[in-house]
C-alpha positions, 0 to 999 in steps of 0.5 A: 615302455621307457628302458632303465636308462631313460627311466634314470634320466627322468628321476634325474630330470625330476631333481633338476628340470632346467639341466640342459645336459639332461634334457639333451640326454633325454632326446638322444634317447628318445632318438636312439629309440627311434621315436623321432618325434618325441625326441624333436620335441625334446631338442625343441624344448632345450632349444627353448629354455637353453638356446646358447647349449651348443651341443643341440644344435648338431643334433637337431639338424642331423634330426630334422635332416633324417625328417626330410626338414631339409630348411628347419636343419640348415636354420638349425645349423646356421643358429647353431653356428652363431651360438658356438662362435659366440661361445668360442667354441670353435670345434663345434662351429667347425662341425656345424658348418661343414654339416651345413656346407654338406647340405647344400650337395 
């Protein structure tokens, strides 16, 4: 059964389909729920109708590393990495790339 927070989110979502901040919201619940394929395919769906949101792309990895989906997380950190310096972002592309550099120990 959805808690109230996730129940809020999707009568929020309801509004506002294509917000990406809400559809991150929704994966990180269903993450901390830990349904964790339910909350993939929630990254992948924001990855697909937003793939410059540069918050999903940490997250995924982190996800898919969990899943064992040790290539999909570094492509996810790598793509990541693309989409925040093309965002000047350079907080995220540091957190990015030491999550990709950890991998690869």
């Amino acid at each position: 059964m959805p808690t109230d927070r996730m129940q809020n989110l999707l009568s929020l979502l309801e509004t506002s389909p294509d917000d990406s901040f809400l559809l991150f919201a929704i994966a990180k619940e269903h993450e901390t729920a830990g349904d964790l394929d339910k909350a993939l395919a929630q990254y992948q769906l924001l990855g697909d109708k937003d793939p410059d949101y540069v918050g999903l792309y940490y997250h995924l990895g982190k996800l898919l590393e969990r899943l064992e989906h040790t290539e999909e997380a570094k492509n996810a950190y790598e793509k990541g990495m693309k989409v925040a310096k093309k965002a000047g972002d350079r907080h995220a592309w540091n957190e990015l790339s030491a999550a990709n550099m950890d991998m690869e120990f």
